[in-house]
N, C-alpha and C positions, 0 to 999 in steps of 0.2 A: 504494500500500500504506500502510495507518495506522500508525502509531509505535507502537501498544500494541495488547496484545492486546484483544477483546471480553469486557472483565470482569462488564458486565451479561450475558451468556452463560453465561458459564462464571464461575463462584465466585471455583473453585481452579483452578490449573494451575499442571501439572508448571516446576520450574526450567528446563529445557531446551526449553520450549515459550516461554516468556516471553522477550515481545522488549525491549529494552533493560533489559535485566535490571540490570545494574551501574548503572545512572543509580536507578532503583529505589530498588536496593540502602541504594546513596549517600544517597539521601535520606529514606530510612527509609517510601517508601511500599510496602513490601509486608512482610509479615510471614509465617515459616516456621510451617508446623500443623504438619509432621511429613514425613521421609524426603523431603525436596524439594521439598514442594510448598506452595505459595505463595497467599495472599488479600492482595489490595489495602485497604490499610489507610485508603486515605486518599479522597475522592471522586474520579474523573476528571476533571473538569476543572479541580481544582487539580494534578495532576499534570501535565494537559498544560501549562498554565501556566509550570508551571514549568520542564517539560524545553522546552519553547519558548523562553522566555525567556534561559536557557543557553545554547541553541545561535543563539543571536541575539549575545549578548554574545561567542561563543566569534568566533561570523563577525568582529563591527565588530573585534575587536581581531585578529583575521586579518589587515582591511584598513588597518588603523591608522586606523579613521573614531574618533572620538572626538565628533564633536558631527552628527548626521545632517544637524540644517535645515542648519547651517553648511556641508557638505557637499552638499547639495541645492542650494544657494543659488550657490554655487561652479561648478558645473558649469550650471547655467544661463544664469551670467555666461560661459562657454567658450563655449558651444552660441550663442550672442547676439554673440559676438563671431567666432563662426566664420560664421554666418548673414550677418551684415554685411560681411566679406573678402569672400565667397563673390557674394553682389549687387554690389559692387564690382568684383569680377574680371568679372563677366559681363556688366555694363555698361560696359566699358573692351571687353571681346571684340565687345558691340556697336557700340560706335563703330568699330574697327579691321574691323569687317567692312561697315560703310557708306562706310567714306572707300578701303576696295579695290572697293566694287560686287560683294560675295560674299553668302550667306548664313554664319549667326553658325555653323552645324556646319560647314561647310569651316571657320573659325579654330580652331576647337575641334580640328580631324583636322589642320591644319598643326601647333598647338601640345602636340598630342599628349594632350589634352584627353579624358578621360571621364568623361560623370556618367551613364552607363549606372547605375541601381536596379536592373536584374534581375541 
């Protein structure tokens, strides 16, 4: 579903048909003719712009992200450093199942071991 109503459609529309009305409101993109009813004052896609834009800012400081790349960049170094335990652990599981004469999923089902993806 679109954030706004289809104002190349429709002109006008009623206050009660109009969706985010109070962001609108707020920013002074729609303007009252008469008895409720409402023309987009401003072009669509500076409004989307903007109520985009807002609900982006509202998110990062939801997550307390304050810098994205810095954040991007951060989690890469996790994912890089969880990658490398993870080949580590599984090349120690190989060794441990060559020096018993098993295969590496019996050590995996002794050490209680799952990397089942489904």
């Amino acid at each position: 579903m679109e954030a706004f109503n289809n104002w190349k459609l429709h002109k006008i529309i009623s206050k009660k048909d109009i969706r985010e009305f109070e962001f609108l409101i707020e920013n002074g993109f729609v303007q009252e003719i008469q008895d409720g009813y409402y023309y987009l004052s401003a072009p669509l896609h500076e409004v989307e712009r903007k109520f985009y834009e807002q609900k982006n800012e509202k998110l990062l400081d939801e997550l307390c992200v304050k810098d994205v790349k810095k954040e991007i960049k951060d989690y890469i170094k996790k994912l890089n450093s969880y990658n490398e335990a993870k080949d580590v652990a599984e090349c120690l599981m190989g060794k441990i199942a060559d020096l018993k004469g098993t295969a590496i999923k019996e050590v995996h089902e002794e050490m209680e071991m799952n990397f089942d993806t489904g």
